[in-house]
C-alpha positions in Angstrom: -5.5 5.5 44.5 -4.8 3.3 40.8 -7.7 2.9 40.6 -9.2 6.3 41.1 -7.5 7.7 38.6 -7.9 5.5 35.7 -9.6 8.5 32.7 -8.8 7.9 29.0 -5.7 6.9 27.6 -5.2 6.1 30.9 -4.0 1.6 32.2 -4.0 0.3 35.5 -0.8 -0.6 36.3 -2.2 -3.8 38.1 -3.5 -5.1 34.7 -0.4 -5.1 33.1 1.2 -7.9 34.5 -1.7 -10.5 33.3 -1.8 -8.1 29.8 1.1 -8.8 28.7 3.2 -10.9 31.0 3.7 -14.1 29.1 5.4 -11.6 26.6 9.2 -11.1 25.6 9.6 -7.6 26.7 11.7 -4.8 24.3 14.6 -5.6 22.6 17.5 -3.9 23.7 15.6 -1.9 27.4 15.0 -3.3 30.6 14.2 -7.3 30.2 11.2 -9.1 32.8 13.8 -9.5 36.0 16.2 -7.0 35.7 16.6 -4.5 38.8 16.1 -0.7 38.6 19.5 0.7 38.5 18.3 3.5 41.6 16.9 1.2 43.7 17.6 -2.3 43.2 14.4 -3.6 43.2 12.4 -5.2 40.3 11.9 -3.6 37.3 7.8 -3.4 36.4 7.2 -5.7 33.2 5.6 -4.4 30.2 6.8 -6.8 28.0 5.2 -6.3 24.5 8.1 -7.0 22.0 8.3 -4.0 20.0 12.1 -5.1 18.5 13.0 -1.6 18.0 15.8 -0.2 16.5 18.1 3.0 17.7 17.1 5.4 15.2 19.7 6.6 12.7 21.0 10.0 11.8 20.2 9.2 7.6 16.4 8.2 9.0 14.2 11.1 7.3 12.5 13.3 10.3 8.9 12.0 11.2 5.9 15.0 10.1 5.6 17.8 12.8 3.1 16.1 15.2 2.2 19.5 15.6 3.3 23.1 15.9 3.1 23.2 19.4 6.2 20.4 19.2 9.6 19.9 17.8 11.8 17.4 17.8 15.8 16.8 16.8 17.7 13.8 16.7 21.4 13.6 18.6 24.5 12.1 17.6 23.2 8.8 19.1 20.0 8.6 16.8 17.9 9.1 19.7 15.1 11.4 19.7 14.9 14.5 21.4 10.7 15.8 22.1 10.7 19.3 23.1 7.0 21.2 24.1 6.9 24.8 22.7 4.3 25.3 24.6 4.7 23.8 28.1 6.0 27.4 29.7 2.5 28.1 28.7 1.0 25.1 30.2 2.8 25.9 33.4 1.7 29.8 33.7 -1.5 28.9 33.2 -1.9 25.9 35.8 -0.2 27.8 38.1 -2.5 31.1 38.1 -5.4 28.4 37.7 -4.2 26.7 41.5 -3.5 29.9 42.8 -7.1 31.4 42.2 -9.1 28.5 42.8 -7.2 25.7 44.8 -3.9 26.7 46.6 -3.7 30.4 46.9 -0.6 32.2 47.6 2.4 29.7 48.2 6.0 30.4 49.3 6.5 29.6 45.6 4.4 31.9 44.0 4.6 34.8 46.7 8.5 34.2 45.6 7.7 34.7 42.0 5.1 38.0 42.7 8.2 39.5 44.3 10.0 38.8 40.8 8.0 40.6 39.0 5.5 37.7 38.0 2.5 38.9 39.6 0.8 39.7 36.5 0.8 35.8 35.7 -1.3 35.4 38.8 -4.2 38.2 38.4 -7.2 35.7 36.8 -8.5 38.8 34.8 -4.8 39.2 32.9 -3.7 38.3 29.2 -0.3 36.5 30.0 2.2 36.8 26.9 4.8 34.2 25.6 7.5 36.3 27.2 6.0 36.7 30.7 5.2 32.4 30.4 9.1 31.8 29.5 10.2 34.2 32.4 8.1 32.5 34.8 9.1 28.8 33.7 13.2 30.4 33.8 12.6 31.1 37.5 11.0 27.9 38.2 13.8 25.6 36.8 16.6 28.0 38.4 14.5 27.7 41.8 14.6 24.0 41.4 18.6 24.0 40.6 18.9 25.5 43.8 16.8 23.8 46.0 14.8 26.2 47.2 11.3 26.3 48.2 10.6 22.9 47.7 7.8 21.7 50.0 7.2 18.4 48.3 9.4 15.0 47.8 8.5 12.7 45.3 9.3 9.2 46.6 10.1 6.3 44.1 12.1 3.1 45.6 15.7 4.6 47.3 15.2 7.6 45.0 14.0 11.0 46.7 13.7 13.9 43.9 12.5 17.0 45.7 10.6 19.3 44.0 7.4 22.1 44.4 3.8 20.7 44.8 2.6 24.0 42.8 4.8 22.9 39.9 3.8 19.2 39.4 0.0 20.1 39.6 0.2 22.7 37.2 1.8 20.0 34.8 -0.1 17.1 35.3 -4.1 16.7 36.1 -2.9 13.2 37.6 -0.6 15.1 40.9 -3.6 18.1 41.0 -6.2 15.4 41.7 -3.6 13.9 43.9 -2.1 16.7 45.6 -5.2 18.9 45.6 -8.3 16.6 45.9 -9.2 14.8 49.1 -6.4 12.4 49.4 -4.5 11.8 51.8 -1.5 12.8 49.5 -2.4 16.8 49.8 -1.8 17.0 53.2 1.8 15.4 53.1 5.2 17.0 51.8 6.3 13.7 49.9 4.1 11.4 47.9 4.9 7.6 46.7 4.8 6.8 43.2 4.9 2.9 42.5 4.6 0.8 39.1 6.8 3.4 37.4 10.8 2.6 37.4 13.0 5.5 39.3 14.7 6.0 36.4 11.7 7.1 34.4 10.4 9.2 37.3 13.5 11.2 37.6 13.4 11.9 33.5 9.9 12.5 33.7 10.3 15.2 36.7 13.3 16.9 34.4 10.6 16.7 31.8 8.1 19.0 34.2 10.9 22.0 34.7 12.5 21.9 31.6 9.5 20.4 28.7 12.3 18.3 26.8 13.0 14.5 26.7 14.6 12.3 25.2 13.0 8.9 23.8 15.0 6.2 23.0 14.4 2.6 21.5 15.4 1.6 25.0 12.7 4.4 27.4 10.2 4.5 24.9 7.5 2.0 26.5 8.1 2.8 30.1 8.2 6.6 28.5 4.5 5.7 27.1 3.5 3.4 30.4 4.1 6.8 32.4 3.1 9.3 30.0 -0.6 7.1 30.1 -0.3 7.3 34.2 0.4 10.6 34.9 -1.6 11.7 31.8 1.0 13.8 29.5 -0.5 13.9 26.8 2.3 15.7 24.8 4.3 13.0 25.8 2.7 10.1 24.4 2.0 11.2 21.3 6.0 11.7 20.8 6.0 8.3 21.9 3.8 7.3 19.4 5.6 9.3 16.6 8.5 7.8 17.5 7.1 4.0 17.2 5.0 5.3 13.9 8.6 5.7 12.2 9.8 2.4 14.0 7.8 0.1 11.9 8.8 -2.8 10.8 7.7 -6.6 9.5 9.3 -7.4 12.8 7.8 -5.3 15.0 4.6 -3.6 13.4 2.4 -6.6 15.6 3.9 -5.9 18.6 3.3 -2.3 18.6 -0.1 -2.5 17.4 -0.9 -4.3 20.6 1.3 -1.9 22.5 -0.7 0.4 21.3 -4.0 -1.1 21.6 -3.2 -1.3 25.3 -3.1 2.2 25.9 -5.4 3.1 23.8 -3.2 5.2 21.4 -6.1 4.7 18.6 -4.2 6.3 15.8 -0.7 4.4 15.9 -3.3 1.7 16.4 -4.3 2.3 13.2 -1.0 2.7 11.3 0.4 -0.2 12.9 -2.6 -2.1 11.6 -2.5 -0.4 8.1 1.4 -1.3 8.2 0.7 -4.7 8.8 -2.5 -4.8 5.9 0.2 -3.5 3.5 2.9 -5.5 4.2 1.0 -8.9 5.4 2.9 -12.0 3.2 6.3 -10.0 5.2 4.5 -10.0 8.4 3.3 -13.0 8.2 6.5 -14.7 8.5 7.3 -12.8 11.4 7.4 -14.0 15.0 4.9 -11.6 16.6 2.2 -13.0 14.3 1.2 -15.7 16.0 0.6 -13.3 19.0 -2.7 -12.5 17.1 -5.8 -13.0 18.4 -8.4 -15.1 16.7 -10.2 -11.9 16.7 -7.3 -9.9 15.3 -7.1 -12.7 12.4 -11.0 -12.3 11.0 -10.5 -8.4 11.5 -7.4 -8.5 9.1 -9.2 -11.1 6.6 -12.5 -9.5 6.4 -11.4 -5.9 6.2 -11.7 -4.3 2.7 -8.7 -2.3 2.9 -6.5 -5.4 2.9 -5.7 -5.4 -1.0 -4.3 -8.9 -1.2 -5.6 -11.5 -3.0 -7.1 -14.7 -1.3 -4.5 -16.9 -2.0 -1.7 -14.6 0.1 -4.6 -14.2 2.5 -5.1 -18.1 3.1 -1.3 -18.2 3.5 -1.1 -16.0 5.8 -4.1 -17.7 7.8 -2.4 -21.2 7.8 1.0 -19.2 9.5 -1.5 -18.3 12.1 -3.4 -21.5 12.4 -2.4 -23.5 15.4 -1.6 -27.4 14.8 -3.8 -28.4 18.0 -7.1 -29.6 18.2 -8.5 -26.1 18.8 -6.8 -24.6 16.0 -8.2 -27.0 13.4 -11.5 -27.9 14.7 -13.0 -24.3 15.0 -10.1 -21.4 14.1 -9.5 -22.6 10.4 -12.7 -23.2 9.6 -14.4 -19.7 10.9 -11.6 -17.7 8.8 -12.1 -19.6 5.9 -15.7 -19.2 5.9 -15.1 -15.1 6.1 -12.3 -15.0 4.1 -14.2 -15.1 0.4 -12.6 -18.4 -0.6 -14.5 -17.8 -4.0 -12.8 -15.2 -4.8 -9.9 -17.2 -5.1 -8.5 -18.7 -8.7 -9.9 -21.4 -9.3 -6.6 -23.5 -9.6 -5.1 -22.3 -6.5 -8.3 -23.3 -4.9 -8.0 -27.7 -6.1 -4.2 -27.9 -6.3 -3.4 -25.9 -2.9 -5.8 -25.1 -0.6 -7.6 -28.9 -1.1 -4.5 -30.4 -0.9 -2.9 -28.5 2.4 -2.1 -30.9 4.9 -3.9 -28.5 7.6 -6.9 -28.1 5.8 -7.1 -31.6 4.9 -7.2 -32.6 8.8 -9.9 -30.4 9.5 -13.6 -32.2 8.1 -15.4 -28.7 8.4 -12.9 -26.9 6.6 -13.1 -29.6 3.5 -16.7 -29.5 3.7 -16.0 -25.5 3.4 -13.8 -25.9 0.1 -16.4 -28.3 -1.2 -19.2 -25.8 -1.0 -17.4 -22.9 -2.3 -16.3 -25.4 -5.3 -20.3 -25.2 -5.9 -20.5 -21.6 -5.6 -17.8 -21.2 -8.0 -19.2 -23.8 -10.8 -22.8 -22.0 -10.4 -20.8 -18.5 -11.1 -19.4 -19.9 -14.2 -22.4 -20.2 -15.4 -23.9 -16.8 -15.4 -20.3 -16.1 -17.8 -22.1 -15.0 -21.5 -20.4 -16.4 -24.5 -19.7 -13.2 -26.0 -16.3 -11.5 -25.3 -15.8 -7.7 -24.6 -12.7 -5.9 -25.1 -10.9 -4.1 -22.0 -8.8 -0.9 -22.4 -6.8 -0.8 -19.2 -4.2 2.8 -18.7 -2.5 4.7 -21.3 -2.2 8.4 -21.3 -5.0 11.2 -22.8 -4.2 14.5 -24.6 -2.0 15.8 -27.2 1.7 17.0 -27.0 1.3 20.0 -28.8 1.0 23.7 -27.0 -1.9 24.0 -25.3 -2.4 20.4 -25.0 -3.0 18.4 -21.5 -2.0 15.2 -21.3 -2.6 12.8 -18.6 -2.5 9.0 -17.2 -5.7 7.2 -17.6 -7.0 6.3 -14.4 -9.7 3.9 -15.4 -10.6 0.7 -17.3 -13.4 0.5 -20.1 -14.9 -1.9 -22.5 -16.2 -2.4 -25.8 -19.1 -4.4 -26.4 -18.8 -5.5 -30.1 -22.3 -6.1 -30.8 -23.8 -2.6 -29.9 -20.0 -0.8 -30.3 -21.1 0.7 -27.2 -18.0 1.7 -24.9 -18.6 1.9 -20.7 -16.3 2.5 -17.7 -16.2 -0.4 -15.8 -14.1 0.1 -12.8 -10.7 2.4 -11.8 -7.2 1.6 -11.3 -6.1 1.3 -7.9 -4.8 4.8 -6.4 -1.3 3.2 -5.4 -0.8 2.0 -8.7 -2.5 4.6 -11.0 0.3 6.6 -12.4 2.6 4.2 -13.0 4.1 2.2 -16.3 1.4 -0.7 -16.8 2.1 -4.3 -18.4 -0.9 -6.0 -19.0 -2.4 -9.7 -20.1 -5.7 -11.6 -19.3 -6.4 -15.3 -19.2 -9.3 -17.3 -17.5 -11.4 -13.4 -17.5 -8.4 -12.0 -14.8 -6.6 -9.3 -15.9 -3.4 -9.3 -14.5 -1.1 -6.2 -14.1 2.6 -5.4 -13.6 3.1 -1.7 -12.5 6.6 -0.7 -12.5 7.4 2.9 -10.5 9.9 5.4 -11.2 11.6 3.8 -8.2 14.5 1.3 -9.5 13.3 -2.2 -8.8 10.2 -1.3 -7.7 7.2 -2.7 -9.2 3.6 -4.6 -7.8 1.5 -7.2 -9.5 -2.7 -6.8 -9.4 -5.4 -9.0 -10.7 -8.9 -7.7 -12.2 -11.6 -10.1 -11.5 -13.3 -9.1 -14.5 -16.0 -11.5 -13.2 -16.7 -10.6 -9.5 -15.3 -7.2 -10.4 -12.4 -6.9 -7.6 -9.1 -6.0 -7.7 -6.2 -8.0 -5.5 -2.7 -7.4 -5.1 -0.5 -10.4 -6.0 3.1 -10.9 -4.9 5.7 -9.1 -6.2 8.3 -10.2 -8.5 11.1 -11.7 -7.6 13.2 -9.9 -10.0 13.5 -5.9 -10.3 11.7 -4.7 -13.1 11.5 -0.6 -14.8 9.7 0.7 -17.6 7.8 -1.1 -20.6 8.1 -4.7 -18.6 6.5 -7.4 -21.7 3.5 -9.4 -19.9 2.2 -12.2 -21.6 0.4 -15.5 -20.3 0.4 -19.1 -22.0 -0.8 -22.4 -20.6 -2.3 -20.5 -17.5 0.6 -18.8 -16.4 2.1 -15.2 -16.9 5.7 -14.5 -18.1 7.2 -11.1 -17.0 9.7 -10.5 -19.6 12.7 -8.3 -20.0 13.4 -4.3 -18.2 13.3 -1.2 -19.7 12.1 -3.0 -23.4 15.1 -5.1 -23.8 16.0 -8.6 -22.2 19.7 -9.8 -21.7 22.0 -12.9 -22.0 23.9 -12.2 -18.8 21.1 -11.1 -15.9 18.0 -12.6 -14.9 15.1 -10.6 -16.6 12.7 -13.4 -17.0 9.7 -15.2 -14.5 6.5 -16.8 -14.8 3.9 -16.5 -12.0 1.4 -19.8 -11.5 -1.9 -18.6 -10.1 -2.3 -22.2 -9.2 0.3 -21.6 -6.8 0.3 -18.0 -6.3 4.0 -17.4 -6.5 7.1 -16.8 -8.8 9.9 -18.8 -10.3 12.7 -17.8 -12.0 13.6 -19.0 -15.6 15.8 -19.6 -17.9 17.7 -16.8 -19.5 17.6 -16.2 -23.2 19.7 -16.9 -25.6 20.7 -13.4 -27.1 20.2 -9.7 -25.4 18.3 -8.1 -27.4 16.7 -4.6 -27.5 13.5 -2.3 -28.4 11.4 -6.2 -27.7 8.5 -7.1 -28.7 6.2 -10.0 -27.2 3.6 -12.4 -28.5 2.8 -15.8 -27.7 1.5 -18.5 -30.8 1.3 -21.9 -31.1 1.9 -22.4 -27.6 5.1 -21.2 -27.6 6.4 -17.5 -26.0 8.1 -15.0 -29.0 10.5 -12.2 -28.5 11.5 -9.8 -31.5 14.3 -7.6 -31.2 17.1 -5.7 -32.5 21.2 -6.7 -31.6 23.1 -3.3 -30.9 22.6 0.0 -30.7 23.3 1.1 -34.3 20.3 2.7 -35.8 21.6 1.5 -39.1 21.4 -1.9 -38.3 17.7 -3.4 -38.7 17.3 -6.9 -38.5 15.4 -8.1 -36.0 16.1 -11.1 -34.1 13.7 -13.8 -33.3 13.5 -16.3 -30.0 11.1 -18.5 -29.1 10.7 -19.8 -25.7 9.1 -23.5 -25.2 7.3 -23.8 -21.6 7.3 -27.9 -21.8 10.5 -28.1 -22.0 12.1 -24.4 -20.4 14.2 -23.9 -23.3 15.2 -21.2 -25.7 16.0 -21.1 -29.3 16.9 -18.8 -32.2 14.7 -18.8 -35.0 16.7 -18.7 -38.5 15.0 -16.0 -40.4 15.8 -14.1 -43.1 17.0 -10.4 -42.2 14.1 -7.9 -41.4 14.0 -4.4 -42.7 10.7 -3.1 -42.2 12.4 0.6 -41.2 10.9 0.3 -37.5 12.4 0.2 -34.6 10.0 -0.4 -32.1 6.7 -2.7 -32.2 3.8 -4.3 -30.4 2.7 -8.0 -31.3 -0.5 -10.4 -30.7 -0.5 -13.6 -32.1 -3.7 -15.3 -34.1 -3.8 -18.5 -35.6 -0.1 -19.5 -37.1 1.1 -15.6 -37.5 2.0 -12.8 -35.0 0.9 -9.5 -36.2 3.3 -6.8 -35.6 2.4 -3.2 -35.3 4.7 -0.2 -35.4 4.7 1.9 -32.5 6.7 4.7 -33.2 7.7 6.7 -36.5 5.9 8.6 -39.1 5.3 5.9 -42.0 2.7 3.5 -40.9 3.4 -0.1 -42.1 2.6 -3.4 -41.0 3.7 -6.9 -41.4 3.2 -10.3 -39.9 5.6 -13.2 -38.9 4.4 -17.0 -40.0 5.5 -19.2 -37.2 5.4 -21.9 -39.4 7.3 -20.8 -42.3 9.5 -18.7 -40.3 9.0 -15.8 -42.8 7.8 -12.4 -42.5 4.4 -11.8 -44.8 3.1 -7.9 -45.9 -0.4 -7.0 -44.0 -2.1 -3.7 -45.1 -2.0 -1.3 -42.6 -4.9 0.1 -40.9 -7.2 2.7 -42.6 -6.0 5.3 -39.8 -2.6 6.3 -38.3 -2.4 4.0 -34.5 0.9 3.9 -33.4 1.2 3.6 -29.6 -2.6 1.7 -30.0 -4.1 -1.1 -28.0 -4.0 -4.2 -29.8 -6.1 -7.6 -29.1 -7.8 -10.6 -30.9 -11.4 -10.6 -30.5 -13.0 -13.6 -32.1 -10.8 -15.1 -35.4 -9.6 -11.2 -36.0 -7.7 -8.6 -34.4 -8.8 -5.0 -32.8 -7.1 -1.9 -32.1 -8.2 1.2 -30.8 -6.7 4.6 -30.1 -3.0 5.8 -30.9 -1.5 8.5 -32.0 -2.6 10.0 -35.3 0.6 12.0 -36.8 -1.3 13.6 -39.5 -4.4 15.1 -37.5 -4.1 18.0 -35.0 -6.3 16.3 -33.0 -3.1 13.7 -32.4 -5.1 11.0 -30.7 -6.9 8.6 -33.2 -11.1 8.1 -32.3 -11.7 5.2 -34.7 -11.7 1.7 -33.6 -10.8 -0.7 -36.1 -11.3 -4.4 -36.9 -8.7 -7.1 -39.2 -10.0 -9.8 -40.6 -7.4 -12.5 -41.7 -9.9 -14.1 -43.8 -10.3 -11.3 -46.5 -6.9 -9.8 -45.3 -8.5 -6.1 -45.0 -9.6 -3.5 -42.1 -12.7 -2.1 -41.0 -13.5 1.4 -39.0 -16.2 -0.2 -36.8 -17.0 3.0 -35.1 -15.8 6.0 -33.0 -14.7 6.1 -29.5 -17.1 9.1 -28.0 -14.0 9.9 -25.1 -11.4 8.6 -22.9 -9.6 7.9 -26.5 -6.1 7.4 -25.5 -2.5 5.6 -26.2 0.5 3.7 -25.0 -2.6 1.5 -23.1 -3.2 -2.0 -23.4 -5.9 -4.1 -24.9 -7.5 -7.6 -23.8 -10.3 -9.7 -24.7 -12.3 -11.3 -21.7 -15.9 -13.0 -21.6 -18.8 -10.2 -20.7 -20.9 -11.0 -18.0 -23.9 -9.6 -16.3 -22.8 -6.8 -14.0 -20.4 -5.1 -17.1 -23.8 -5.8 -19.3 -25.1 -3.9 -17.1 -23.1 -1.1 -17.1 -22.7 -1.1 -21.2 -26.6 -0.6 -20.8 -26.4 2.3 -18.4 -23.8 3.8 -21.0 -25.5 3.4 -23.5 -28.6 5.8 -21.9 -25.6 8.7 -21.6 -24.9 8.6 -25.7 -27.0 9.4 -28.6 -26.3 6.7 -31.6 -26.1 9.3 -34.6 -26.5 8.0 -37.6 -22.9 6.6 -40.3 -20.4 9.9 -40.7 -17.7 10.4 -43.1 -14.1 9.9 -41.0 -11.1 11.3 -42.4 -8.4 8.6 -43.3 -5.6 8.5 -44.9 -6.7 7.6 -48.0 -9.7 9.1 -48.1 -13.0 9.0 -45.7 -14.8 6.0 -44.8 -18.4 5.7 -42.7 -18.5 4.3 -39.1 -21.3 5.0 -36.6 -20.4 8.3 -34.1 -21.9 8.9 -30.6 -22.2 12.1 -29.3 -19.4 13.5 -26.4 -21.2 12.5 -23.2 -20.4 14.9 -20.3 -18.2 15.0 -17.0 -21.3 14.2 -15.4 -22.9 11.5 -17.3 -19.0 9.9 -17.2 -19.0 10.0 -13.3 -22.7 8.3 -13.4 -21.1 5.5 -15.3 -19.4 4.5 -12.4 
């Protein structure tokens, strides 16, 4: 009879055992051994540890599955399913039986004498009302016991009921008590593999279309919902796991769900696991993977995380037996892209992991992608680009759109040729962006409007691929400083100002892939400014909150030796507030950001004295700022004195004659508040600067306003919305 009836969505009860014996079964429900509270007898095992939790009142409400559902939560937590619809579904399986299978019953003569005998003419239109009246007789027929001509059997448990009823609920007790089993011709059936407690909610379920799931029915809720095939049912089951996930858990209901086929909170369970994997990882259910579960999660594209937290994750996994080392860790590390990887990670941690170092085809793995690497390098031009990465578009004044930038572009120097390279990852587009490069990664901190929340990407500027790095270990908001020096990247300060009493500064070591706390600086300090020079880390800032007060402190930060100091220098009045810094040679250039007279200055790390630099030949405050061979670029910023309020012109600082050059115009996706870097240019973004290049039309030298006058610099003409999206 199992076996007969085994359709989609539907698991032989038979299988379970070997499926998922060896398994802990649900925290908190029946354990493997326990007896059925009706009967006595053992309990059937599903065992897949799901670790669920009851689920509180303050939880927000899962989406409507559908409108044919609802759903309410009780004083307990627990989760009551109700089917709008299943008066319906009974009307209509019941007129269904009566004119095709059954014909007139005691039951249904009963309800014709009611005043139901509309719901049983084939050629009538039954309405919601005359469905509900029906299903109100049935479940008052039931309370009273009469007319029931069948007796469903479980263990010591006998839960009378009508054979008309259960077939017009379920296709599983039509087959059974209408199809040619021996079942239709007796008034009581057996039902095994399912517990008597979970028969006698599920036959409440048939008269009354409500239940209640708890973190304690839910899997013998879904392991009868998948026999008797209620499909309503399941799917509450599944929305009620869905909102269950967890690092703890999400494994062991993605194989829960894999087992009965419940493709969709497959899915989600997988996705949870993809987006939370260093968490999961750690977890104990992890190991439960399959080797085939392991190269699905390291080969698929949507997991985000970079190869380093990927090869982590994969050594958690790894057994420590023969097996494990002689043929798992090799195949994953062959499909895991282990070039992708940085390059220091790759000699000072993966070479040197003990597991990896056991295993002679997993060094001769590392050794080959070593080579792969080194003949990469050497397709890496010379010359460097420069990389505008976020920032915002549009003016402020009426009529005006403005809007986050959702994509990275580059200058080539040599042609002045600009070209969309690649876009910011959807999860992370609209958010505040703290930005530095070294090695040719771009490495991104993107803080959310969420306190504390913030994620840290890296731009493969080379292979063109963005990862997800770990997070910070400390909560950052706002303008978060982002600098990098000796091959690591400092996070620096919350909300533009770092303090004497909290913990507002970490470095992250690619080499490593992780975080470390460090030491806290010397003075709080606010409205800070970041630059690193002569190997050493710089922050400016201001004491106080006193508008009046304008000398700006200066700290340097030593990396040998993790230790701060205070720089003696002469107050600083340069009537700003608020700047942006990059360091070249000895001095840190310092540009205003805010405020209506545009000055400029620079700070001589070796005389520990600020010098006068003339100020661009256009207004750029809120620009993006980086060196680009022995001078320093900016490009975009607001332009206070032009309606247009964005600035077009890119311009260039040479140190050596100590004045500025308008190299050219920006043709569109001019913008501010964005950050600037310098990285080598290779072939696949020459590439695209040549494509670009076909979308523009070089004009010949114009006249740009200034404000001192007008100066030349080559235009291109606006390309269009479609020519942009061919870019990409």
């Amino acid at each position: 009879m199992a076996a007969y009836f085994q359709a989609e969505n539907v698991v032989d009860p038979s299988l379970l055992g070997a499926l998922v014996g060896p398994m802990l079964s649900v925290s908190g429900g029946q354990r493997s051994g326990q007896t059925d509270e009706f009967t006595g007898a053992p309990c059937p095992h599903l065992g897949i540890p799901l670790g669920l939790r009851p689920w509180a009142q303050d939880t927000p409400a899962p989406p409507f599955i559908s409108a044919d559902v609802d759903y309410a939560t009780d004083e307990s937590g627990n989760l009551k399913f109700t089917d709008k619809i299943h008066s319906r579904t009974l009307a209509e399986g019941l007129r269904r039986l009566v004119n095709t299978k059954a014909g007139p019953t005691d039951l249904t003569c009963h309800l014709t004498e009611r005043g139901c005998a509309k719901v049983f003419k084939s050629e009538s239109l039954i309405y919601d009302y005359e469905c509900e009246d029906v299903f109100k007789k049935i479940r008052n027929l039931r309370l009273a016991g009469k007319f029931c001509d069948l007796t469903v059997k479980v263990g010591k448990l006998d839960i009378p009921c009508h054979r008309m009823v259960l077939a017009a609920f379920s296709n599983y007790f039509e087959l059974m008590l209408f199809g040619d089993f021996v079942e239709s011709k007796n008034d009581y059936i057996w039902l095994r593999d399912v517990s008597a407690p979970i028969v006698n909610e599920i036959m409440d379920y048939a008269y009354s279309g409500e239940i209640t799931i708890t973190s304690k029915n839910v899997e013998t809720l879904m392991h009868a919902s998948s026999i008797f095939q209620l499909m309503p049912l399941a799917k509450a089951c599944c929305e009620f796991l869905r909102r269950q996930l967890d690092v703890e858990n999400s494994v062991g209901i993605m194989k829960f769900a894999d087992l009965y086929t419940r493709k969709k909170l497959a899915e989600e369970a997988r996705a949870y696991i993809l987006e939370n994997l260093p968490q999961v990882s750690c977890s104990e259910d992890f190991r439960q993977l399959t080797l085939d579960d392991m190269e699905s999660i390291v080969t698929d594209r949507a997991c985000r995380w970079g190869r380093e937290t990927v090869f982590e994750a994969v050594l958690k996994w790894v057994r420590p037996d023969e097996t494990g080392l002689k043929e798992h860790l090799p195949q994953l590390l062959k499909k895991m892209k282990l070039r992708l990887m940085n390059k220091g990670y790759l000699e000072n941690t993966v070479k040197t992991s003990a597991v990896v170092v056991r295993s002679k085809e997993a060094m001769e793995e590392v050794a080959k992608v070593e080579n792969e690497i080194s003949e990469h390098k050497k397709k890496t031009f010379s010359t460097q680009v420069v990389v505008q990465v976020g920032g915002i578009s549009g003016g402020e004044q009426p009529g005006c759109q403005s809007d986050k930038v959702s994509h990275i572009d580059v200058l080539e120097p040599e042609s002045r040729c600009w070209a969309i390279i690649s876009s910011i990852p959807d999860r992370i587009k609209y958010c505040c962006h703290a930005v530095s490069a070294w090695d040719n990664d771009i490495y991104i901190l993107a803080t959310f409007d969420d306190k504390g929340r913030s994620e840290f990407w890296r731009f493969a500027t080379q292979t063109n691929v963005w990862y997800r790095l770990p997070d910070p270990l400390l909560p950052h908001q706002g303008r978060v400083r982002l600098e990098t020096l000796h091959g690591r990247v400092y996070a620096i300060g919350d909300m533009m100002q770092v303090s004497s009493y909290e913990d507002c500064f970490e470095a992250y070591d690619p080499s490593t892939n992780t975080w470390n706390k460090l030491r806290r600086i010397l003075k709080s300090v606010r409205k800070i400014a970041t630059a690193v020079c002569r190997g050493k880390l710089f922050v400016f800032g201001y004491e106080g909150d006193d508008p009046q007060e304008r000398a700006m402190e200066v700290q340097c930060y030593d990396p040998g030796s993790d230790t701060w100091d205070v720089e003696s220098v002469s107050s600083y009045h340069g009537g700003k507030r608020q700047y942006q810094a990059i360091g070249l040679g000895s001095k840190i250039y310092m540009m205003p950001i805010l405020g209506r007279f545009f000055t400029m200055c620079a700070y001589d790390v070796d005389l520990m004295d600020y010098l006068k630099v003339p100020a661009p030949k256009n207004s750029h405050l809120q620009c993006g700022m980086t060196t680009l061979g022995d001078g320093i670029i900016i490009t975009g910023g607001r332009d206070t004195f032009e309606a247009a309020y964005l600035t077009p012109a890119f311009e260039y600082y040479d140190p050596a004659v100590d004045s500025w050059e308008i190299l050219g115009i920006q043709p569109n996706h001019i913008r501010r508040a964005h950050s600037c870097v310098t990285v080598n240019n290779c072939q696949w973004i020459q590439a695209r600067v040549e494509k670009a290049k076909k979308a523009p039309t070089l004009l010949d030298t114009v006249n740009v306003p200034t404000m001192w006058g007008r100066a030349t610099a080559p235009i291109y003409r606006e390309t269009t919305a479609q020519q942009t999206e061919a870019l990409l």
